[in-house]
TORDRENKOL-496347 format. One record per residue: residue in one letter; x, y, z of N, C-alpha, C, CB in turn. Coordinates in steps of 0.001 Angstrom, whole numbers, plus 500000, padded with zeros to 6 digits. Glycine has a CB too. Example, Ala and Ser with C-alpha at 12.3 -4.5 7.8 and 13.67 -1.06 7.14 Angstrom:
2
<A,<513190,494310,507800>,<512300,495500,507800>,<513200,496700,507800>,<511308,495527,509046>>
<S,<512850,497750,507080>,<513670,498940,507140>,<512900,500030,507870>,<514084,499402,505725>>
//
This chain:
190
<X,<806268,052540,933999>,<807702,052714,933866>,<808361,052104,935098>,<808083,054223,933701>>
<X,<809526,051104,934850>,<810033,050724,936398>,<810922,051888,936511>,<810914,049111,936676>>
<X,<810940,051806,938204>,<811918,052223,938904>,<812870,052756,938470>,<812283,051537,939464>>
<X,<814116,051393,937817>,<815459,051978,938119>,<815090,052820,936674>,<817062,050789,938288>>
<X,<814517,052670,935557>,<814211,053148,934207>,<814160,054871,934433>,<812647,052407,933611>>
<X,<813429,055330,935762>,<813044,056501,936112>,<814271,057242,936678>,<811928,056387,937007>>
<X,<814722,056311,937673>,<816160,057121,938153>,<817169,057197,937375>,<816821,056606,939258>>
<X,<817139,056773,936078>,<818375,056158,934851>,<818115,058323,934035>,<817376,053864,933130>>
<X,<816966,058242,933955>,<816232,059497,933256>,<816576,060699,934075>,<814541,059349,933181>>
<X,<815649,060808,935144>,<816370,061537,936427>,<817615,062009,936486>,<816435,060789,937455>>
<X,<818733,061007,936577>,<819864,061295,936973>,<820595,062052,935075>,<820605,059629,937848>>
<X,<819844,061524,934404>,<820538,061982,932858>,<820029,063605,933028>,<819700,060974,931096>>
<X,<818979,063902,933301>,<818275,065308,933499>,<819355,065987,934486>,<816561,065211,934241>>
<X,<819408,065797,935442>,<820363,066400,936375>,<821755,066659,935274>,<820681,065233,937846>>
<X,<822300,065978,934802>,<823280,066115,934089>,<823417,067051,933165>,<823447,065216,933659>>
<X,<822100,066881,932487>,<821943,068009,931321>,<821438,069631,931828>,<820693,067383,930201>>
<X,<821185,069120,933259>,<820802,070356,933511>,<822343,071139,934083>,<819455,070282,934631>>
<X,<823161,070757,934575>,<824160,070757,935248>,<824957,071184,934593>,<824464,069831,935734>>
<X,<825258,070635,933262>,<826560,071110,932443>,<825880,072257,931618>,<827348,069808,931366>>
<X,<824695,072566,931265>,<824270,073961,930656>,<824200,074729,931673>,<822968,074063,929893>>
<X,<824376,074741,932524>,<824542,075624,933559>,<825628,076660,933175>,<824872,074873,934813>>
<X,<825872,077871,933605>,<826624,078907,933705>,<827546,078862,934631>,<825990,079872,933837>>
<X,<827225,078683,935692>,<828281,078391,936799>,<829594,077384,936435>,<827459,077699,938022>>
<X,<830410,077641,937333>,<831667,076848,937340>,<831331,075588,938304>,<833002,077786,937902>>
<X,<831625,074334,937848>,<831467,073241,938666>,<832783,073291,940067>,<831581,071838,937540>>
<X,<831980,073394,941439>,<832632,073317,942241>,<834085,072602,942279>,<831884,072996,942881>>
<X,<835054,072451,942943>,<836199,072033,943338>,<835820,070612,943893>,<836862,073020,944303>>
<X,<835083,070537,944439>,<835158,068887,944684>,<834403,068286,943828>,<834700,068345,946036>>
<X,<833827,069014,943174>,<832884,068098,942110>,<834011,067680,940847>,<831325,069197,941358>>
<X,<834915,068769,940263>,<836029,069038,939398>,<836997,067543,940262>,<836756,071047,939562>>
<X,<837097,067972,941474>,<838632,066992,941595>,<837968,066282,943163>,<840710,068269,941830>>
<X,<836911,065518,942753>,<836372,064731,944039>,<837168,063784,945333>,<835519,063792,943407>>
<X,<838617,063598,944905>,<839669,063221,945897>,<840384,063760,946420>,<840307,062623,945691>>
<X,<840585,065835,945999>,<840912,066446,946834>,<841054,066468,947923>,<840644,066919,946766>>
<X,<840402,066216,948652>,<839899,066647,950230>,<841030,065391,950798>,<837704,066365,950735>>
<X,<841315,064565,950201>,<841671,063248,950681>,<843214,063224,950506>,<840898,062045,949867>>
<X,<843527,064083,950000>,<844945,064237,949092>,<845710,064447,950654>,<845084,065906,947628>>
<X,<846961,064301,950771>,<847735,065309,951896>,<847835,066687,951490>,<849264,064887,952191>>
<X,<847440,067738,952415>,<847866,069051,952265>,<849156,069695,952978>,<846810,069739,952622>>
<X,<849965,070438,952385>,<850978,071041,952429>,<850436,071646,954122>,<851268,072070,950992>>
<X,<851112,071394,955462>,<851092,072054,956550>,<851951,072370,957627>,<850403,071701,956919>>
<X,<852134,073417,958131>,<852656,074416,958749>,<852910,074491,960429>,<851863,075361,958316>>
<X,<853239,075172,961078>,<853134,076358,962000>,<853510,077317,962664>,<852928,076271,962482>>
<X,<853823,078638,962769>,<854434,079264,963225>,<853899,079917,964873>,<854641,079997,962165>>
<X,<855011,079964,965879>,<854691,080442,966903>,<856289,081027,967507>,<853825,079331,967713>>
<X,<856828,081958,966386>,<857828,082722,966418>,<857632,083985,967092>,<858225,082870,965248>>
<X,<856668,084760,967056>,<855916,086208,967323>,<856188,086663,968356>,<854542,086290,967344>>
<X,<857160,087616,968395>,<858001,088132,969665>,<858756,086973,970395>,<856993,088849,970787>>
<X,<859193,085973,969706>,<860221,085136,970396>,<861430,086031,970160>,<860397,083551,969790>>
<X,<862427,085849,971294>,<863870,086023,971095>,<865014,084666,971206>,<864217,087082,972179>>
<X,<866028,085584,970447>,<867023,083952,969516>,<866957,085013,967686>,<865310,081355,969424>>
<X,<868411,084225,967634>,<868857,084155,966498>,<868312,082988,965421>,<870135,084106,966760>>
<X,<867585,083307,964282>,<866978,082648,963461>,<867842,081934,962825>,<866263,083298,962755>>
<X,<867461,080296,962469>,<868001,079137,962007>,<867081,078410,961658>,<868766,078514,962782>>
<X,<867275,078049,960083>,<866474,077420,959148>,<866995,075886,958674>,<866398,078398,957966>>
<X,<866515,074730,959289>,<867054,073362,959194>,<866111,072569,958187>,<867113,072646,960685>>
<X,<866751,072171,957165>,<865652,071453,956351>,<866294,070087,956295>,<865305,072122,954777>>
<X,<865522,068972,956708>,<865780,067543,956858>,<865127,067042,955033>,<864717,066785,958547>>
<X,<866270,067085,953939>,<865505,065937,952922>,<864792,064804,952834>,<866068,065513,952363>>
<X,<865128,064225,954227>,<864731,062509,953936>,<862627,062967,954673>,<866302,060759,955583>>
<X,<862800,063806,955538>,<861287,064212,955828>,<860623,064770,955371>,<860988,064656,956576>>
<X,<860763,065515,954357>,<859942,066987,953525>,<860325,067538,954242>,<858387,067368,953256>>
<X,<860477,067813,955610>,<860546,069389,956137>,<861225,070140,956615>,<860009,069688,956771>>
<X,<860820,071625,956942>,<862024,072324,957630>,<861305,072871,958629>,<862910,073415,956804>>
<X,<862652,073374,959431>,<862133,073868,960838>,<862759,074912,960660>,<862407,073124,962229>>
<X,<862308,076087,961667>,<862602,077729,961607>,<862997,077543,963562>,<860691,079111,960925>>
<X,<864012,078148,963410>,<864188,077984,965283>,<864699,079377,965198>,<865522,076571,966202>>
<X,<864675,079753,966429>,<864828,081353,966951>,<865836,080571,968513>,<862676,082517,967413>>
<X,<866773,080955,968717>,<867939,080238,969681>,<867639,078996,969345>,<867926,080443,971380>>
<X,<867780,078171,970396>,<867636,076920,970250>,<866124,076316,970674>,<868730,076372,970990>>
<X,<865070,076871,970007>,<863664,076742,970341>,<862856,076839,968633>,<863193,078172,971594>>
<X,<862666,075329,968529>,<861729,075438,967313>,<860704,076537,967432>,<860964,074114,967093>>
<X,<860197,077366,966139>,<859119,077950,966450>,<858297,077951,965022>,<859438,079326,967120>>
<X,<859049,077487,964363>,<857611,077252,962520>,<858833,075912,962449>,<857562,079215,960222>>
<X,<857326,075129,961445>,<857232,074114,960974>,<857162,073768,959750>,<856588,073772,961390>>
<X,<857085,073830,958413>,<856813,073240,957118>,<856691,072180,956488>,<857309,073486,956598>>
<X,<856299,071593,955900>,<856264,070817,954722>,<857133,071203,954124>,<855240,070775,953992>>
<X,<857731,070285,952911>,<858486,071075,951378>,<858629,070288,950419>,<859982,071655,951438>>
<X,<858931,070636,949464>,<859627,069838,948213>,<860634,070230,948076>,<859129,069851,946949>>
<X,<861785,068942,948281>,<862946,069907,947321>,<863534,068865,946670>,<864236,070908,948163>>
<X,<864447,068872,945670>,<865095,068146,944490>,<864624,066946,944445>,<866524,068043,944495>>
<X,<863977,066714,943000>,<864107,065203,942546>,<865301,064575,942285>,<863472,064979,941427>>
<X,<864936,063280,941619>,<866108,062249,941383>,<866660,063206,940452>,<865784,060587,940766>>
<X,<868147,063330,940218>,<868725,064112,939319>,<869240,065600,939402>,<867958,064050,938496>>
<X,<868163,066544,940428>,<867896,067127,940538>,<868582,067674,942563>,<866722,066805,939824>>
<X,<869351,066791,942902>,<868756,066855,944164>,<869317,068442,945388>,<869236,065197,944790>>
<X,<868659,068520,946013>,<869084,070118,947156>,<870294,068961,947933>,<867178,071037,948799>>
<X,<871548,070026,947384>,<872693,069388,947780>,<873109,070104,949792>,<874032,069885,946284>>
<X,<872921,068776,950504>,<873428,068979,952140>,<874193,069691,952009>,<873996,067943,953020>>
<X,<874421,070558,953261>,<875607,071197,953694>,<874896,072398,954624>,<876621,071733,952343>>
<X,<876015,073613,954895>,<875578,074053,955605>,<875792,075556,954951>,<876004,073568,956798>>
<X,<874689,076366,955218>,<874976,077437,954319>,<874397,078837,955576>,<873934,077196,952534>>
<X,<874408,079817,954365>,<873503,081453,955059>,<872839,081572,953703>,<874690,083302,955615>>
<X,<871487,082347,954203>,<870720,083312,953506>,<871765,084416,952964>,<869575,083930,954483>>
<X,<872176,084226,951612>,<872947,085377,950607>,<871964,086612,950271>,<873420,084637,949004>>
<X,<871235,086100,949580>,<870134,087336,949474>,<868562,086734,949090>,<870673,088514,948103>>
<X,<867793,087307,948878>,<866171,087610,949129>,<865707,088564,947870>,<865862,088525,950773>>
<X,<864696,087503,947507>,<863338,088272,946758>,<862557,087936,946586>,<863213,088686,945810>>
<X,<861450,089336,947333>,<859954,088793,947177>,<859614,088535,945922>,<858913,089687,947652>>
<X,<859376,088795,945178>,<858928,088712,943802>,<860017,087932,942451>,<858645,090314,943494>>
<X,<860570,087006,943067>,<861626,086808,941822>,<860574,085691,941392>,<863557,086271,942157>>
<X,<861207,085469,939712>,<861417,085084,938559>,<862736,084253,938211>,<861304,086157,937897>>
<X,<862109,083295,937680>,<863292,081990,937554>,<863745,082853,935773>,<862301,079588,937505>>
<X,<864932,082464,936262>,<865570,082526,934402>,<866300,081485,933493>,<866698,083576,934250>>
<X,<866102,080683,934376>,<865898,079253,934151>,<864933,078213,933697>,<866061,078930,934950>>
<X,<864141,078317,935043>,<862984,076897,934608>,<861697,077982,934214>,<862422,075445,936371>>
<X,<860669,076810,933859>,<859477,077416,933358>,<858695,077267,932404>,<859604,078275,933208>>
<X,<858503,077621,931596>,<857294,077070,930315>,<857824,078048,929045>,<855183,077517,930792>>
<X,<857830,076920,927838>,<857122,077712,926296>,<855934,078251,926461>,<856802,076735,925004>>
<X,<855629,079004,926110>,<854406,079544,925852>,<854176,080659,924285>,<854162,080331,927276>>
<X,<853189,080639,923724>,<852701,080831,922554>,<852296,082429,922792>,<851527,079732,922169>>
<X,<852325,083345,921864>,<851737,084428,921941>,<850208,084662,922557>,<851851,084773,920767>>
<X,<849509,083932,922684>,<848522,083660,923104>,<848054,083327,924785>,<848400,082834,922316>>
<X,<849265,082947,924996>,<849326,082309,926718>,<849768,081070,926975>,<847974,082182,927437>>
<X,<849451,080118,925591>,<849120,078422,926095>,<850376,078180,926339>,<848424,077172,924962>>
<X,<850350,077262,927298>,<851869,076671,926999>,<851950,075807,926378>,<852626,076267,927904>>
<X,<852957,075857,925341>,<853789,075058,924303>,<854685,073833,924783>,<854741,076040,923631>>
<X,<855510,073949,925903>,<856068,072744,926364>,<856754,073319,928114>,<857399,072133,925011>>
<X,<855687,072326,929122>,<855969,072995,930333>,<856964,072145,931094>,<854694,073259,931136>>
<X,<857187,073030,932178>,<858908,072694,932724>,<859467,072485,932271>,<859428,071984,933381>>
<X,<860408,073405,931635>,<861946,073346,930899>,<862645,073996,931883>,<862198,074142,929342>>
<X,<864281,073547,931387>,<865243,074482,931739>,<865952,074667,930337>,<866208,073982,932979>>
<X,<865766,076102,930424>,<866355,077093,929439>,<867703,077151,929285>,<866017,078345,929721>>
<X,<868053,076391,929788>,<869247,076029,929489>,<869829,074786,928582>,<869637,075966,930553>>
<X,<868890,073872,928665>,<868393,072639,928285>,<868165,072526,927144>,<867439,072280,928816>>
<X,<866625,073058,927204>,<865532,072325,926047>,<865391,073638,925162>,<863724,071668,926765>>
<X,<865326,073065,923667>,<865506,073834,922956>,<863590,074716,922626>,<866426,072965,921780>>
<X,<863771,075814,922490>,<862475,076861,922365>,<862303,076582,921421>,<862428,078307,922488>>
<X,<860632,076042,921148>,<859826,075755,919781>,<859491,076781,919521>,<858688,074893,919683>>
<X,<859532,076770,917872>,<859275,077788,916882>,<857673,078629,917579>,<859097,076883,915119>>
<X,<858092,080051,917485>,<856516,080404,917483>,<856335,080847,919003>,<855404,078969,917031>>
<X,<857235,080137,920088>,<856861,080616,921363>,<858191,081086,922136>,<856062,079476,922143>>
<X,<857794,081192,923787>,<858920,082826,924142>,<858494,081873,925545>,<858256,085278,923805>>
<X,<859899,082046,926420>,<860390,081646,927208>,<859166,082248,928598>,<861931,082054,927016>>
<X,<858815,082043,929507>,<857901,082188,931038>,<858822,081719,932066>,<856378,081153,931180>>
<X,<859111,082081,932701>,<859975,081877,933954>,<858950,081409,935225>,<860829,083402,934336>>
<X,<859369,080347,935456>,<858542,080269,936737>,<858504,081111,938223>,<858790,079083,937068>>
<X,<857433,081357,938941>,<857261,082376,939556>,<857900,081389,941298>,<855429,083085,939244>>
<X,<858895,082461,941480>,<859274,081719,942982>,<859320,082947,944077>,<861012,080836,942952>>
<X,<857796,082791,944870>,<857672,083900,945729>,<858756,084077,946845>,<856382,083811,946326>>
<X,<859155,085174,947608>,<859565,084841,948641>,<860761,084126,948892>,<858769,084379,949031>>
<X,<861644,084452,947668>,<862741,083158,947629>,<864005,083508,948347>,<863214,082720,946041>>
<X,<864711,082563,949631>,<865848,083593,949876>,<866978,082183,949470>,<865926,084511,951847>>
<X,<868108,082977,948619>,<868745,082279,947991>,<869841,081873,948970>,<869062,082867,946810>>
<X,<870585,080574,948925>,<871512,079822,950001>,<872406,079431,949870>,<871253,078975,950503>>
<X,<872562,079224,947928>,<873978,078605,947579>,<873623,079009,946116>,<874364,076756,947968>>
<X,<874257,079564,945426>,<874167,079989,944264>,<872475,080171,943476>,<875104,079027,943620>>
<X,<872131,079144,942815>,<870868,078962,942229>,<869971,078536,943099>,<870874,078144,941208>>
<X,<870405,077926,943768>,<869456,077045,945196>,<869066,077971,946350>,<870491,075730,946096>>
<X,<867401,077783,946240>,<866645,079071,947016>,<865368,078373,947372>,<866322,080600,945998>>
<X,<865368,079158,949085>,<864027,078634,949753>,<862765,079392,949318>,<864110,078757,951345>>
<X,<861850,078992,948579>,<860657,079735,947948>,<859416,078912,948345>,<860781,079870,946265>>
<X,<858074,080035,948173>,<856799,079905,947998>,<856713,078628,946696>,<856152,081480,947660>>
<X,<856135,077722,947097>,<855646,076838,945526>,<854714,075834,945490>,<856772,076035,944847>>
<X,<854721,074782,944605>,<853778,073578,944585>,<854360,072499,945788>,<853784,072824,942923>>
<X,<853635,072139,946842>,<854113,071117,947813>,<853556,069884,947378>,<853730,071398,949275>>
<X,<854331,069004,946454>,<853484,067508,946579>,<854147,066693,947851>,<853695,066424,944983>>
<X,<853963,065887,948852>,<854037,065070,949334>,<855766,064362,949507>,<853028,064511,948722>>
<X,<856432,064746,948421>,<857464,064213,948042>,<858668,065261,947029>,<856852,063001,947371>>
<X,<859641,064574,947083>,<861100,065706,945882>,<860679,065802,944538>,<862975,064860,945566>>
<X,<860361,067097,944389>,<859493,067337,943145>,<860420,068859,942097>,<857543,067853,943904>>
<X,<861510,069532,943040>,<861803,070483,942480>,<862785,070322,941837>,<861848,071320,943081>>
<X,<863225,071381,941348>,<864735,071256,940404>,<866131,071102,941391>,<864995,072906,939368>>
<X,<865944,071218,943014>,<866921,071347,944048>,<866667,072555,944951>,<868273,071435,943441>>
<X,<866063,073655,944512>,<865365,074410,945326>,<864371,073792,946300>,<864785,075248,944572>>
<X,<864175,074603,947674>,<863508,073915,948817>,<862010,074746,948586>,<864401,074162,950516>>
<X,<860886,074270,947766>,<859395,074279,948104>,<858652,074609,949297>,<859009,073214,947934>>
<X,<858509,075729,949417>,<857555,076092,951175>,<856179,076144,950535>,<857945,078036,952256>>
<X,<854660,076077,950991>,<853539,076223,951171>,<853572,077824,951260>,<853044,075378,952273>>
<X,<852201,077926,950661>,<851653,079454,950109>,<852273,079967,951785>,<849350,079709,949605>>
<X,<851242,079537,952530>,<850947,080583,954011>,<852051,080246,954862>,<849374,080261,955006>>
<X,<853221,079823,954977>,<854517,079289,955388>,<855549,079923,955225>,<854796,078274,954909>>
<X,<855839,080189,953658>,<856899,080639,952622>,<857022,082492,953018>,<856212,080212,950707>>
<X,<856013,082863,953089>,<856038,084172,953544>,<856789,084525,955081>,<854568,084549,953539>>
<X,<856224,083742,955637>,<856296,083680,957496>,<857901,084050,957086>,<855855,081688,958700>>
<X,<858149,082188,956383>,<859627,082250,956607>,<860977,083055,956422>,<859849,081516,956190>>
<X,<860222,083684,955268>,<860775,085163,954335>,<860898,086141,955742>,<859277,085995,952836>>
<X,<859895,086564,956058>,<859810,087925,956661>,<860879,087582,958203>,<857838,088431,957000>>
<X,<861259,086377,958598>,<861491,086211,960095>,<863445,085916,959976>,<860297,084555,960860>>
<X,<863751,085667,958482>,<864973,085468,958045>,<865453,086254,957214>,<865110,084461,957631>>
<X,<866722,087271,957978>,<866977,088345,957359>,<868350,087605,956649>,<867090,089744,958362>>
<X,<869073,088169,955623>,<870473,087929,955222>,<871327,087754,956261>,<870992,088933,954456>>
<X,<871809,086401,956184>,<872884,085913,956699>,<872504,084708,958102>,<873737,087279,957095>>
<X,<870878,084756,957389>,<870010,083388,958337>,<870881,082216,958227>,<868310,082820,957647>>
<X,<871684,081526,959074>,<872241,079638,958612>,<870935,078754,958232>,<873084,078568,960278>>
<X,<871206,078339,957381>,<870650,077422,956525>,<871482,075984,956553>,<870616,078083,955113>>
<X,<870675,074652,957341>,<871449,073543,957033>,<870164,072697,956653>,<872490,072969,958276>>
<X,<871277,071996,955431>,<870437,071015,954756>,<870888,069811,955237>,<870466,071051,953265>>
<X,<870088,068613,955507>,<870416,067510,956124>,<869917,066492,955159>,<869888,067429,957512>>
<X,<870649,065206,955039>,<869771,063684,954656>,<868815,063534,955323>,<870414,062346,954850>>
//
């Protein structure tokens, strides 16, 4: 038998052994360019600083800064508004806060079952297919700044991905919550 004939067999065995397997195929095996992707990153070094909290989010960079007087002390990543969509500048305050809100707006069809039927809508928008019931998307940690427009926990891609809401990172979005009480200034910049 040649060579490559053996490793051709080999490597088919591994395969078959691999997918009858029980286990869940690892994360880099599932999405092997992960690791390579940009990740959503942070930092906070607020912790017993003194200063009045101020939350500056620059659109044209992804990010925002958290300052306590006039001394940066957290950092973020973000997403906020796509084309169409966009987090309108200006200068605002933290109105109010919730850990646990629920969009009543955007979000998914979904089927009695779970699946979703047709994802990211606004319910305001797109009309609900027969058979399925409105899911609100989940926005942790959100403190709201101008009516609908709210700084939340969410998906960070790289770039303006939201409906105009400002996108914080899982381990970020919290920080930023807990260190900005009602009536935090909030300025949004180009």
């Amino acid at each position: 038998m040649k060579f490559g004939r053996f490793i051709q067999l080999l490597g088919s065995a591994a395969i078959v052994i691999l997918c009858s397997s029980c286990e869940e195929l690892p994360s880099y095996v599932e999405h092997p360019l992960a690791a390579f992707a940009p990740q959503p990153s942070g930092y906070w070094n607020g912790d017993g600083v003194p200063g009045s909290p101020k939350i500056v989010v620059r659109v044209g960079e992804q990010k925002a800064y958290f300052y306590k007087g006039k001394r940066v002390v957290g950092e973020s990543t973000v997403s906020t508004g796509k084309p169409g969509f966009s987090t309108p500048p200006g200068s605002y305050s933290v109105l109010s806060k919730s850990p646990d809100h629920v969009s009543t707006i955007f979000g998914d069809y979904v089927d009695d079952y779970g699946n979703v039927v047709r994802s990211n809508i606004d319910a305001r928008k797109d009309r609900r297919p027969r058979g399925s019931h409105f899911d609100g998307a989940q926005m942790p940690y959100a403190m709201f700044f101008r009516g609908g427009y709210a700084m939340h926990q969410g998906y960070v891609p790289p770039f303006a991905a939201s409906h105009g809401c400002i996108r914080l990172p899982k381990g970020i979005a919290r920080t930023f919550y807990e260190n900005a009480p009602v009536g935090t200034p909030v300025k949004v910049t180009e």
